[in-house]
ChimeraX commands (.cxc) that place a marker at each C-alpha (Angstrom):
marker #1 position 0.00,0.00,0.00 radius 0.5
marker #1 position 1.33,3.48,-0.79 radius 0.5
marker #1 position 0.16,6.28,1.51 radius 0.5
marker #1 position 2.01,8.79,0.40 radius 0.5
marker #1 position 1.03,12.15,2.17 radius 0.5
marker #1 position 0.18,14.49,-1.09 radius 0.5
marker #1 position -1.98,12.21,-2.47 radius 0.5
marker #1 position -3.93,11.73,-0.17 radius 0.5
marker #1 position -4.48,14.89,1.81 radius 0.5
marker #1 position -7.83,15.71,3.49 radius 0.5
marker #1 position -9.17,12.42,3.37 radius 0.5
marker #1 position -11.09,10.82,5.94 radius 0.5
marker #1 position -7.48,9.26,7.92 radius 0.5
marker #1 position -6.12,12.90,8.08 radius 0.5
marker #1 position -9.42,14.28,9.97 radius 0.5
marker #1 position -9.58,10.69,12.33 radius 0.5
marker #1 position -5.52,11.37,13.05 radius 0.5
marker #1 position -5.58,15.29,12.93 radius 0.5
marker #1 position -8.48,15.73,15.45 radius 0.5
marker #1 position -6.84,13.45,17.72 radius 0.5
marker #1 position -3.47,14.62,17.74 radius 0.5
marker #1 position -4.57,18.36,18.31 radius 0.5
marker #1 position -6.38,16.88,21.44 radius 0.5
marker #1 position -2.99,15.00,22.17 radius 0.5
marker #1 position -1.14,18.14,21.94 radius 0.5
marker #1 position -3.67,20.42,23.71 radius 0.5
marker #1 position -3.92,17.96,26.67 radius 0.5
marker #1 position 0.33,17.33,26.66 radius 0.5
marker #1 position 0.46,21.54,26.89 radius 0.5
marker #1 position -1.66,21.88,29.59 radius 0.5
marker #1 position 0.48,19.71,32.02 radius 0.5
marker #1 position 3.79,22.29,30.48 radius 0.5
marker #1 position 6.12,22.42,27.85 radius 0.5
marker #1 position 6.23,19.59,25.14 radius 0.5
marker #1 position 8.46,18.29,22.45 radius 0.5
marker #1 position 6.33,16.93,19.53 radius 0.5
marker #1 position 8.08,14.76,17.54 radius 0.5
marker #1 position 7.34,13.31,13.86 radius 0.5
marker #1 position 8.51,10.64,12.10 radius 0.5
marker #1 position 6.63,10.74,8.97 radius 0.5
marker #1 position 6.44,14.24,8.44 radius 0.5
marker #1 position 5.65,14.85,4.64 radius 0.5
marker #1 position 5.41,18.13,3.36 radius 0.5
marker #1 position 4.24,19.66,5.91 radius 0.5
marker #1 position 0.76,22.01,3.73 radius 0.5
marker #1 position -0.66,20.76,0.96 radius 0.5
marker #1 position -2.43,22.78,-2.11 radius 0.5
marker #1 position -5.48,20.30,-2.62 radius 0.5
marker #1 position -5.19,21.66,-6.54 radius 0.5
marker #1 position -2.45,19.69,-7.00 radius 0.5
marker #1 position -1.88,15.75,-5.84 radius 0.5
marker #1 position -4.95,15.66,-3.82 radius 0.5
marker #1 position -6.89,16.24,-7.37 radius 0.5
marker #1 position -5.92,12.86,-8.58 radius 0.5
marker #1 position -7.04,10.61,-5.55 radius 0.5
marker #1 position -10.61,13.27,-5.07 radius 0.5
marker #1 position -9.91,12.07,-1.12 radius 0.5
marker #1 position -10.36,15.50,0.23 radius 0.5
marker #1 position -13.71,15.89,-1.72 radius 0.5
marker #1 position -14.91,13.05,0.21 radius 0.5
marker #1 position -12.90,14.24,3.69 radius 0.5
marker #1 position -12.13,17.64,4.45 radius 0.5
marker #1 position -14.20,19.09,2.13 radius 0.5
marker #1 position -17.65,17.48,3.50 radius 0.5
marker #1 position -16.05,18.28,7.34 radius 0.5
marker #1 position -15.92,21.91,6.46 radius 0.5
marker #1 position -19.70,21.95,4.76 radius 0.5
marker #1 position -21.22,19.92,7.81 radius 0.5
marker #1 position -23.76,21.72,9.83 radius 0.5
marker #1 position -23.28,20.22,13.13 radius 0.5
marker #1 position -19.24,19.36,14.37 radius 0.5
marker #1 position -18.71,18.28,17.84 radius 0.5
marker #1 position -16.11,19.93,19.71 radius 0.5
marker #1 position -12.92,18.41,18.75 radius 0.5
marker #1 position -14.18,17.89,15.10 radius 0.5
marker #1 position -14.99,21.80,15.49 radius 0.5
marker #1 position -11.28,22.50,16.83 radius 0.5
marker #1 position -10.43,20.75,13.53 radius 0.5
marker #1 position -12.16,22.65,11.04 radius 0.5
marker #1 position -11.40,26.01,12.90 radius 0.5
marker #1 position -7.62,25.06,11.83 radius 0.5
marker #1 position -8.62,24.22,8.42 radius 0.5
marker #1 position -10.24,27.54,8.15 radius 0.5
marker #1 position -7.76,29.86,9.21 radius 0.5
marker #1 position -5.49,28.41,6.37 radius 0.5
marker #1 position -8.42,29.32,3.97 radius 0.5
marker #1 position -9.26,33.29,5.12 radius 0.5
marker #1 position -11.20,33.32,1.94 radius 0.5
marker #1 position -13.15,30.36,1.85 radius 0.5
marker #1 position -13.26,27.20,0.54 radius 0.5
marker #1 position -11.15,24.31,1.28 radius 0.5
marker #1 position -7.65,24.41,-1.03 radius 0.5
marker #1 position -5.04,24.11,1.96 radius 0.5
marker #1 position -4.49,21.62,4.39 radius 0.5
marker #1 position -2.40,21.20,7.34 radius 0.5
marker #1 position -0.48,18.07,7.78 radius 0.5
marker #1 position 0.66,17.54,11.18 radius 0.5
marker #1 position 3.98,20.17,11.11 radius 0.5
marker #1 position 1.92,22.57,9.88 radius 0.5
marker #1 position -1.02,21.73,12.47 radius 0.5
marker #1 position 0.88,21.25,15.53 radius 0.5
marker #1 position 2.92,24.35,14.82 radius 0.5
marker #1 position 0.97,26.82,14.86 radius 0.5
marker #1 position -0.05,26.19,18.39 radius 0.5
marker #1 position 3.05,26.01,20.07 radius 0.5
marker #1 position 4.06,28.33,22.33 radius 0.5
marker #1 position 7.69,29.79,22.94 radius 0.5
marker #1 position 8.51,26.86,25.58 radius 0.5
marker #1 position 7.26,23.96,23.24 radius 0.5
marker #1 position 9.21,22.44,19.64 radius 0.5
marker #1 position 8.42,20.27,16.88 radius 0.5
marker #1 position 10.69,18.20,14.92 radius 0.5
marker #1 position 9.50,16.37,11.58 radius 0.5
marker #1 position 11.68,13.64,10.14 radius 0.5
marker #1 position 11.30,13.50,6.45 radius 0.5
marker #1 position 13.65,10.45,4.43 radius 0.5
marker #1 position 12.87,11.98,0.73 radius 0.5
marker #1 position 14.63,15.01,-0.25 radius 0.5
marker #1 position 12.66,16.54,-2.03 radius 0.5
marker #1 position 9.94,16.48,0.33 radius 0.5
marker #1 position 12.10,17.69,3.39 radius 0.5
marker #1 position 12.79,20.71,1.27 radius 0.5
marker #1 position 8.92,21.42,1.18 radius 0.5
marker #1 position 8.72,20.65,4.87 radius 0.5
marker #1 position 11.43,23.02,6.00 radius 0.5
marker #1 position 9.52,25.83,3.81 radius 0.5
marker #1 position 6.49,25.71,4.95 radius 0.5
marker #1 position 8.03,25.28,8.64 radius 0.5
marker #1 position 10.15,28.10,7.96 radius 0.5
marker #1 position 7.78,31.37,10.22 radius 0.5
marker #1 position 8.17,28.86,13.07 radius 0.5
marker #1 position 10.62,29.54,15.76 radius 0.5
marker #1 position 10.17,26.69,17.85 radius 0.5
marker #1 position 9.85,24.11,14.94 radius 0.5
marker #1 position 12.12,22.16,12.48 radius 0.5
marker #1 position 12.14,19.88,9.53 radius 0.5
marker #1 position 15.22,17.37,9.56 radius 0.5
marker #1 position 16.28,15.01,6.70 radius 0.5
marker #1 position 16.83,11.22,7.82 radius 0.5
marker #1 position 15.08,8.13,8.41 radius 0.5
marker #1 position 12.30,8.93,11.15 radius 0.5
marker #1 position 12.53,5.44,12.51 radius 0.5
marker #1 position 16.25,5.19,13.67 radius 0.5
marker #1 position 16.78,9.32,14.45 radius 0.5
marker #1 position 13.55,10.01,16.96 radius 0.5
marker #1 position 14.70,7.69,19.51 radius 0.5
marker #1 position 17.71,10.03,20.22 radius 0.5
marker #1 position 15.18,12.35,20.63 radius 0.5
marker #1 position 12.84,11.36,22.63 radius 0.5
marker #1 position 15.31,10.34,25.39 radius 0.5
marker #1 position 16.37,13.96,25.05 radius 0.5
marker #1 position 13.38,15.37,25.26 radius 0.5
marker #1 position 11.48,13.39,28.09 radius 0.5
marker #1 position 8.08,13.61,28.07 radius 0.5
marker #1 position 7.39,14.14,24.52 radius 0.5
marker #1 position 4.48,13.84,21.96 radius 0.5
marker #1 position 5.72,11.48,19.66 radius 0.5
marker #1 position 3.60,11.04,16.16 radius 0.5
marker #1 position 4.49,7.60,14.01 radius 0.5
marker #1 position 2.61,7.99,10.64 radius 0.5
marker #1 position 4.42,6.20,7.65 radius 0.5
marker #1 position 2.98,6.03,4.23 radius 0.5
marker #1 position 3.29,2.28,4.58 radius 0.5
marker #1 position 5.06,2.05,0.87 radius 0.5
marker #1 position 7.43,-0.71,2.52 radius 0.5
marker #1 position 6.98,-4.21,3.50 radius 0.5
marker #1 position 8.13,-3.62,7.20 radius 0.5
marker #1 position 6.57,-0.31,8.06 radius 0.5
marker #1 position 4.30,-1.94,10.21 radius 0.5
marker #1 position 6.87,-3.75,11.94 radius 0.5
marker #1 position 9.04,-1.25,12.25 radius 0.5
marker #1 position 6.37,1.60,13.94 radius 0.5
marker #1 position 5.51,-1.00,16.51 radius 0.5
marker #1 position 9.33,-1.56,16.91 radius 0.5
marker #1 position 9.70,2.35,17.59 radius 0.5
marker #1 position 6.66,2.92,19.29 radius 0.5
marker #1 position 7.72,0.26,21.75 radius 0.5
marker #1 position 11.62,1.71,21.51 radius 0.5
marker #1 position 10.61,5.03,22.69 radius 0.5
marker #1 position 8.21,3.87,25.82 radius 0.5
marker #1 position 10.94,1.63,27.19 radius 0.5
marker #1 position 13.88,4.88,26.88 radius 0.5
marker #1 position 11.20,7.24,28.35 radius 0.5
marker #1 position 8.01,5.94,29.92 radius 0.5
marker #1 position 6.46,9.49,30.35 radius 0.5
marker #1 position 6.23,9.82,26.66 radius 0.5
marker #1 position 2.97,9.86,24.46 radius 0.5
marker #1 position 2.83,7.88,21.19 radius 0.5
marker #1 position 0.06,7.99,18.31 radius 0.5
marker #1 position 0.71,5.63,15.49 radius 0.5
marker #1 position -1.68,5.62,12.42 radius 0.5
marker #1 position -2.33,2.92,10.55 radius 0.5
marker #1 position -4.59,2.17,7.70 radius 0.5
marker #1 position -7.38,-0.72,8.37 radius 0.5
marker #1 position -7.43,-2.64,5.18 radius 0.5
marker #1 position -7.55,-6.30,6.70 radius 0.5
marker #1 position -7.66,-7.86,10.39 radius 0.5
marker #1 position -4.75,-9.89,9.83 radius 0.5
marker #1 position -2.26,-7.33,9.79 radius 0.5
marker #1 position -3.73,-4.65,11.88 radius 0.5
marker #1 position -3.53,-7.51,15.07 radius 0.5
marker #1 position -0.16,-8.53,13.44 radius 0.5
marker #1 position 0.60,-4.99,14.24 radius 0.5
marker #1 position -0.72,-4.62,17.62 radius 0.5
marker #1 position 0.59,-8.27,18.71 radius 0.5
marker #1 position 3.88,-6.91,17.64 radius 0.5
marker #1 position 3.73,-4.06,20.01 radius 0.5
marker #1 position 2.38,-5.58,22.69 radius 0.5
marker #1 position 4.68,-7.86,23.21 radius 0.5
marker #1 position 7.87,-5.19,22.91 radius 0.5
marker #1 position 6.00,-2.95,25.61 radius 0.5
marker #1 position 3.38,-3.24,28.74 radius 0.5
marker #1 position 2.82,0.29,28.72 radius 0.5
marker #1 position -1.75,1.20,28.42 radius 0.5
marker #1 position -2.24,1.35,24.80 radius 0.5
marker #1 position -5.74,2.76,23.39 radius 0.5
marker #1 position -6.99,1.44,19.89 radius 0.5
marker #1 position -9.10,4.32,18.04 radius 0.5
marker #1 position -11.03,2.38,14.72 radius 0.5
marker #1 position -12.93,4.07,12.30 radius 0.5
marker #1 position -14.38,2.01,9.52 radius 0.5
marker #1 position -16.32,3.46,6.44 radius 0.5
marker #1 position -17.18,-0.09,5.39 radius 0.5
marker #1 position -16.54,-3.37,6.32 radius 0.5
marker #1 position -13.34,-4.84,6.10 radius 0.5
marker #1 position -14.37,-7.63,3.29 radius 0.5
marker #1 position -11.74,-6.00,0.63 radius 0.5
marker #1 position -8.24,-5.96,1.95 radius 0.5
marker #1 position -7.38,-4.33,-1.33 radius 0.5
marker #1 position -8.89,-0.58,-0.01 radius 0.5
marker #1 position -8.30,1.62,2.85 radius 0.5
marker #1 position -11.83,0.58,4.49 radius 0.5
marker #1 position -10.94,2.26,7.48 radius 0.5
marker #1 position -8.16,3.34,9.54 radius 0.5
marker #1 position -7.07,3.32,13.61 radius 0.5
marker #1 position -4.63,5.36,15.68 radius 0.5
marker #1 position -3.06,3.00,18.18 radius 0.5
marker #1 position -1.85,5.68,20.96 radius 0.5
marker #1 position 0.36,3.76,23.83 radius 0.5
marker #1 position 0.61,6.74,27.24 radius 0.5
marker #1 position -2.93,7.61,26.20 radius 0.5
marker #1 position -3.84,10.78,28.41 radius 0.5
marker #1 position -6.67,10.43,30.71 radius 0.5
marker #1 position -10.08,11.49,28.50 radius 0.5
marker #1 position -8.49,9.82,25.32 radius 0.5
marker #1 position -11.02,7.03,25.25 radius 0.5
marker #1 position -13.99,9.78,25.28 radius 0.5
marker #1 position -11.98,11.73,22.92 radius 0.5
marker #1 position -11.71,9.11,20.32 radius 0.5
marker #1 position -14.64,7.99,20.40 radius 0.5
marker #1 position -16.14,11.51,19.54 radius 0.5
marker #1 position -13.83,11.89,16.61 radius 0.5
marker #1 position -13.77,8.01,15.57 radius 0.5
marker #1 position -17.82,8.44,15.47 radius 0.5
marker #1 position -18.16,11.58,13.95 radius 0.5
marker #1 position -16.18,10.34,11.20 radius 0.5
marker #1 position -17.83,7.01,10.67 radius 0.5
marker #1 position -21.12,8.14,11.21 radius 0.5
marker #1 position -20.84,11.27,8.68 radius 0.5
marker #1 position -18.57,9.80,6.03 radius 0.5
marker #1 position -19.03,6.33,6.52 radius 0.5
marker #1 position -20.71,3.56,3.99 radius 0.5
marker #1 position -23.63,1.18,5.38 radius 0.5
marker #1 position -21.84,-1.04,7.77 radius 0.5
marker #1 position -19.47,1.54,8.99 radius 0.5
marker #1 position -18.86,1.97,12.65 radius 0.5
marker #1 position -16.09,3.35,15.09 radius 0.5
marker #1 position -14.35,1.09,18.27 radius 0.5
marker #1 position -12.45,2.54,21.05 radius 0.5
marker #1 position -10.62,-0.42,23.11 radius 0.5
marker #1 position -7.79,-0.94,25.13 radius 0.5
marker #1 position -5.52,-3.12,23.75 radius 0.5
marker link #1:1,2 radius 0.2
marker link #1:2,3 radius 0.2
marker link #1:3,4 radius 0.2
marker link #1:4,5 radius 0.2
marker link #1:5,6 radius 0.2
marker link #1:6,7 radius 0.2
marker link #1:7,8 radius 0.2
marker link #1:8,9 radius 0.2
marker link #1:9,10 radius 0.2
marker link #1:10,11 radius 0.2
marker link #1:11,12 radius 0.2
marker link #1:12,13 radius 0.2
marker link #1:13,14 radius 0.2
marker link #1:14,15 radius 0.2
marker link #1:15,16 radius 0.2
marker link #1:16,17 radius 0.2
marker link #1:17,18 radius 0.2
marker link #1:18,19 radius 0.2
marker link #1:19,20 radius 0.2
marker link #1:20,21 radius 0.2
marker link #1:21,22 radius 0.2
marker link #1:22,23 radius 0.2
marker link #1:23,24 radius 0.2
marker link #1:24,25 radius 0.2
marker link #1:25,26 radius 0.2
marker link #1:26,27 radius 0.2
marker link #1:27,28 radius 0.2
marker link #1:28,29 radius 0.2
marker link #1:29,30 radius 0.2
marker link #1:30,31 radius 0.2
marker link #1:31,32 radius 0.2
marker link #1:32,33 radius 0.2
marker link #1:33,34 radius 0.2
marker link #1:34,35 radius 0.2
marker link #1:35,36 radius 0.2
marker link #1:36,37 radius 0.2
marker link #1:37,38 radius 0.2
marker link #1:38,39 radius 0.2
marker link #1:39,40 radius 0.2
marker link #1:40,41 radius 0.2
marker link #1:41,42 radius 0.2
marker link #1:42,43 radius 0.2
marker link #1:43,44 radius 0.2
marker link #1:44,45 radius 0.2
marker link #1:45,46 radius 0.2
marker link #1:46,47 radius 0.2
marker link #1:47,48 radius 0.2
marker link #1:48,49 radius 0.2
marker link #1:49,50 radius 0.2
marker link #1:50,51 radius 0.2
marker link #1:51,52 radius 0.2
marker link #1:52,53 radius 0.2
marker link #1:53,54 radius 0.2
marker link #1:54,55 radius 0.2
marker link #1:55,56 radius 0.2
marker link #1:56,57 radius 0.2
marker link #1:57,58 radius 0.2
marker link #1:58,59 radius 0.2
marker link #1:59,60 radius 0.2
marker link #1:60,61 radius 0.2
marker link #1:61,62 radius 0.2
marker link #1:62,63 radius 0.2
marker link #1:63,64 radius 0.2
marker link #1:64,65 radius 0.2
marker link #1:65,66 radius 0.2
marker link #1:66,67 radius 0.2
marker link #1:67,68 radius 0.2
marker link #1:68,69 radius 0.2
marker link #1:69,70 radius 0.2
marker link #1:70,71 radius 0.2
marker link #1:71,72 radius 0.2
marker link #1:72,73 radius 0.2
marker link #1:73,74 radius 0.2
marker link #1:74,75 radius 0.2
marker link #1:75,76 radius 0.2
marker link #1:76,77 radius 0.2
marker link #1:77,78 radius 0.2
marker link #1:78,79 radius 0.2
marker link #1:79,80 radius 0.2
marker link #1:80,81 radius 0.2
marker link #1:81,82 radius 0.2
marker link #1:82,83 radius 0.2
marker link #1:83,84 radius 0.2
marker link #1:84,85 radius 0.2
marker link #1:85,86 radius 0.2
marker link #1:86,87 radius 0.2
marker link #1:87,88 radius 0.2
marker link #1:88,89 radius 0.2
marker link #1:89,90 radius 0.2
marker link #1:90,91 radius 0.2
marker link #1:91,92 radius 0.2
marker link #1:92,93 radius 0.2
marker link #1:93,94 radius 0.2
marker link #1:94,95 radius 0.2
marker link #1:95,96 radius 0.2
marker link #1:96,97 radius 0.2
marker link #1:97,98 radius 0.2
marker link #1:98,99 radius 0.2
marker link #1:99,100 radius 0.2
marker link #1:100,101 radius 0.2
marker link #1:101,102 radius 0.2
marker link #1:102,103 radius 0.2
marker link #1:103,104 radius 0.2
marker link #1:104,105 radius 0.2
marker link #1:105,106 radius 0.2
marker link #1:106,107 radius 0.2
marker link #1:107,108 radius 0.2
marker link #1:108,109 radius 0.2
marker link #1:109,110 radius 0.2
marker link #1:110,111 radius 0.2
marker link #1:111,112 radius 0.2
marker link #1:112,113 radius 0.2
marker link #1:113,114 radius 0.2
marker link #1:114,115 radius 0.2
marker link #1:115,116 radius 0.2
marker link #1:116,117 radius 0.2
marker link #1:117,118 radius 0.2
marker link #1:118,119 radius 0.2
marker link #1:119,120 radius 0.2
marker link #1:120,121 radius 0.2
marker link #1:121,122 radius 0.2
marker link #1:122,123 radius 0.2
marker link #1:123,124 radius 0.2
marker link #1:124,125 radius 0.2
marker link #1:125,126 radius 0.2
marker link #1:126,127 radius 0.2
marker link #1:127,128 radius 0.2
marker link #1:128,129 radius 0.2
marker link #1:129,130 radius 0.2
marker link #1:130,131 radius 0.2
marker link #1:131,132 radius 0.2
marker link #1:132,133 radius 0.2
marker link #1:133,134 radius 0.2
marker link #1:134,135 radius 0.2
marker link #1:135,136 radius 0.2
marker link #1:136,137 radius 0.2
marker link #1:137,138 radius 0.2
marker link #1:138,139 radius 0.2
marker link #1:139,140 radius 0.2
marker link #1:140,141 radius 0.2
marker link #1:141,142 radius 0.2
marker link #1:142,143 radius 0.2
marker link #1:143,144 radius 0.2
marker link #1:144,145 radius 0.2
marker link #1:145,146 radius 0.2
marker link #1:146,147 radius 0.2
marker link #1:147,148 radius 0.2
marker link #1:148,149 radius 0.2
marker link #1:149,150 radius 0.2
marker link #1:150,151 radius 0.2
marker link #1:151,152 radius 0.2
marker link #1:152,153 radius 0.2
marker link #1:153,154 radius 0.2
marker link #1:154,155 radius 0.2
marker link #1:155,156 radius 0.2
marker link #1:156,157 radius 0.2
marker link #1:157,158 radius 0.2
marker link #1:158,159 radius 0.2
marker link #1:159,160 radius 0.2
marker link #1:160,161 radius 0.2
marker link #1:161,162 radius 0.2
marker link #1:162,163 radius 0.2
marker link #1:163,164 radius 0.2
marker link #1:164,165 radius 0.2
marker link #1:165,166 radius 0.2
marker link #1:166,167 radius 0.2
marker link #1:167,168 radius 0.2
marker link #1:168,169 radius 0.2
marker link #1:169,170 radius 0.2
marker link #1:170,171 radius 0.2
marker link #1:171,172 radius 0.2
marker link #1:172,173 radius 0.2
marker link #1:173,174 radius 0.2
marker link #1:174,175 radius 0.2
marker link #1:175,176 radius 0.2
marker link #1:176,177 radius 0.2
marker link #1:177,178 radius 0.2
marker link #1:178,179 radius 0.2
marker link #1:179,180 radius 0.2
marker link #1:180,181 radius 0.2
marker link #1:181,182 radius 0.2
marker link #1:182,183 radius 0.2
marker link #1:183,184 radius 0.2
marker link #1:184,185 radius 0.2
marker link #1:185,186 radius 0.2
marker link #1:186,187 radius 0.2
marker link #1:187,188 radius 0.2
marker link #1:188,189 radius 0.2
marker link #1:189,190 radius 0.2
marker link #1:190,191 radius 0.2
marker link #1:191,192 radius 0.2
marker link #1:192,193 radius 0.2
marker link #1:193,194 radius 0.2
marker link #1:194,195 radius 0.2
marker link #1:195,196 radius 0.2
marker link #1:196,197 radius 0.2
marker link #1:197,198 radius 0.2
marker link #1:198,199 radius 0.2
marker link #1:199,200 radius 0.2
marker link #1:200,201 radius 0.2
marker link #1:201,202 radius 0.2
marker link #1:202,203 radius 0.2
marker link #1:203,204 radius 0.2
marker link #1:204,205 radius 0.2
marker link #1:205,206 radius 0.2
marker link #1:206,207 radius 0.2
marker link #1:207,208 radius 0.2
marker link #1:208,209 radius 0.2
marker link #1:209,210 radius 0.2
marker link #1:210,211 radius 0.2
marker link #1:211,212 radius 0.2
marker link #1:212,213 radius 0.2
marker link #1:213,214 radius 0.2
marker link #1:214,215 radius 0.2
marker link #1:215,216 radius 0.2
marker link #1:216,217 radius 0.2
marker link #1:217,218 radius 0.2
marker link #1:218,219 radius 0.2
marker link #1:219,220 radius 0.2
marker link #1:220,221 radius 0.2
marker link #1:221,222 radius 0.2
marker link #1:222,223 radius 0.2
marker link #1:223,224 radius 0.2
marker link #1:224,225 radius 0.2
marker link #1:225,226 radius 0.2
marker link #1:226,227 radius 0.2
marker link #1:227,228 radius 0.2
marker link #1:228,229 radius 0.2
marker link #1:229,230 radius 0.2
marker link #1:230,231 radius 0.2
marker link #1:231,232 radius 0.2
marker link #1:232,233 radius 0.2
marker link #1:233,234 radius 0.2
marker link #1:234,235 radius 0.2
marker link #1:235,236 radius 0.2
marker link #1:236,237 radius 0.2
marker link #1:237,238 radius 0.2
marker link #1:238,239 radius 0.2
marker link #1:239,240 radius 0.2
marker link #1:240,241 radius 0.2
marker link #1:241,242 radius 0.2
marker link #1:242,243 radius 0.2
marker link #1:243,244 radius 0.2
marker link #1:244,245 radius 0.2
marker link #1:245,246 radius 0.2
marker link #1:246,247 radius 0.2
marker link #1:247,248 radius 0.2
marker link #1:248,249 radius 0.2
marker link #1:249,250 radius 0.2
marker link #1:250,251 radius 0.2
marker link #1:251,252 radius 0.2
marker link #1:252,253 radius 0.2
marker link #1:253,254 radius 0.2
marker link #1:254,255 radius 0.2
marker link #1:255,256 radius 0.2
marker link #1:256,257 radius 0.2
marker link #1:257,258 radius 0.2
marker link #1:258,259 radius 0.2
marker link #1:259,260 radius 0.2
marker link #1:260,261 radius 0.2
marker link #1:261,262 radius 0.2
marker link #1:262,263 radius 0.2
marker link #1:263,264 radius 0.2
marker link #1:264,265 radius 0.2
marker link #1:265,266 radius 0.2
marker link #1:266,267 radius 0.2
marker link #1:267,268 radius 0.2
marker link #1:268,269 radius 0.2
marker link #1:269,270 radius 0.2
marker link #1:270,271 radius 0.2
marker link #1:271,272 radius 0.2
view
C-alpha cells in the first residue's frame, strides 16, 4: 500500500488522526512544555489543486467536514484550523501535522518532523520556515527520533508512515515500543490504515509484546473490512494515552464514521 502524504491529503485518515493529535497536543500543553516529535512528516501544507486532485480524497474528507452543519467539539477544533489556512473560503489548503501542531506552540514547546525523501524535506522546512520553535530534519524517522525522545522526556511522539514498505508496520511498533521503554512518560500515536484484520492484530501483537505500557486502539471504519485491497478504514493506536483519550476518540472516531461512513461503517475505542 502506498500512503504517500500528497496524495492523499484531506481524506477521511487525516481528519480521524488530525483531530486526535490536536487533542494529544492540547492535553500534553496543559500539564507544560512539550516536544512533539514526527517521524513521517511529509510536506508539511498541501495545495489540494495539485496531488490531492488525482485521488478526489479531500472531496470526500475535508471538504464534506468543512460543509457539515453540526461538528462536535474536537471535530470543530479541527475545522477552525482548516479555516484559518483558507481566510477566503473554501477548502484548497491543508495542514499536515507540522503545519497543524505548529501553529499552536508556544515559545517553551518544539516540533521536529523527520522526512527520508529530499525533495519532500525541502517542502517541509519551507512551509516550517515562520516557526521559531519548529524544524524539519532530513533522515530516516525510525532510527533518528529515539535520540530524541530520550532527550526530550516527556514528549508527543507522532508515528505515521505512508506504509510504501513491507516492514513499516513492523518497524512503527518496533519504535513505538523503543521510545516507551527509553522514556516511559512519553505519548505515542501511530496511524495505521485498516485494510484487513490480519495485519492490523499482526501490528498490535507486535507491540504488545515489545511494551506493557496502556495502549488505546481508536477504529474508524467506512465499510466493512471484506476488501483488503482498499483503505476501508483506519485506527490510531496511541500507547501513554492521556486520561479522557477514550472519550476523545470515540467523539472523533464516530463523527467520522457516522458522517462519512458507507452502510456497515462503525467506530471502536478499546484498550488493547
Amino acid at each position: 500500500m502506498n500512503y504517500r502524504h500528497s496524495f492523499h491529503a484531506g481524506n477521511f485518515a487525516d481528519l480521524v488522526k488530525h483531530a486526535l493529535v490536536l487533542w494529544l497536543l492540547k492535553t500534553r500543553q496543559a500539564a507544560g512544555p512539550v516536544v512533539v516529535l514526527d517521524t513521517h512528516a511529509g510536506a508539511g501544507l498541501y495545495d489540494l489543486t495539485g496531488d490531492a486532485t488525482r485521488s478526489r480524497e479531500a472531496e470526500a474528507g475535508v471538504e464534506r467536514l468543512m460543509a457539515a452543519s453540526r461538528r462536535p467539539t474536537l471535530i470543530e477544533a479541527l475545522a477552525a484550523e482548516v479555516a484559518a489556512l483558507n481566510p477566503g473560503g473554501g477548502v484548497r489548503f491543508y495542514p499536515g501535522s507540522p503545519v497543524l501542531v505548529s501553529r499552536l506552540l508556544t515559545a517553551a514547546d518544539a516540533y521536529v518532523g523527520f522526512e527520508l525523501r529530499e525533495e519532500v524535506a525541502g517542502l517541509l522546512r519551507q512551509s516550517l520556515s515562520g516557526f521559531a520553535s519548529a524544524r524539519g530534519e532530513i533522515g530516516d524517522g525510525y532510527e533518528l527520533v529515539l535520540a530524541e525522545a530520550k532527550q526530550a522526556r516527556g514528549s508527543l511522539v507522532l508515528i505515521d508512515p505512508p506504509f510504501e514498505r513491507p516492514d513499516d508496520y513492523l518497524r512503527a511498533a518496533d519504535t513505538g515500543a523503543a521510545i516507551v521503554r527509553a522514556d516511559p512518560s512519553a505519548v505515542v500515536a501511530i496511524w495505521t490504515p485498516l485494510k484487513d484484520l490480519e495485519t492490523f492484530d499482526g501490528f498490535l501483537r507486535r507491540l504488545a509484546s515489545s511494551t506493557k505500557a496502556p495502549t488505546l486502539v481508536a477504529e474508524a471504519r467506512l465499510r466493512p473490512l471484506t476488501d483488503p485491497m482498499k483503505m476501508n478504514g483506519c485506527a490510531m493506536v496511541v500507547v501513554n494515552p492521556p486520561d479522557g483519550a477514550d472519550a476523545a476518540a470515540t467523539e472523533i472516531c464516530g463523527w467520522v464514521a457516522d458522517t462519512l461512513g458507507d452502510d456497515g461503517a462503525k467506530a471502536e475505542v478499546w484498550r488493547a
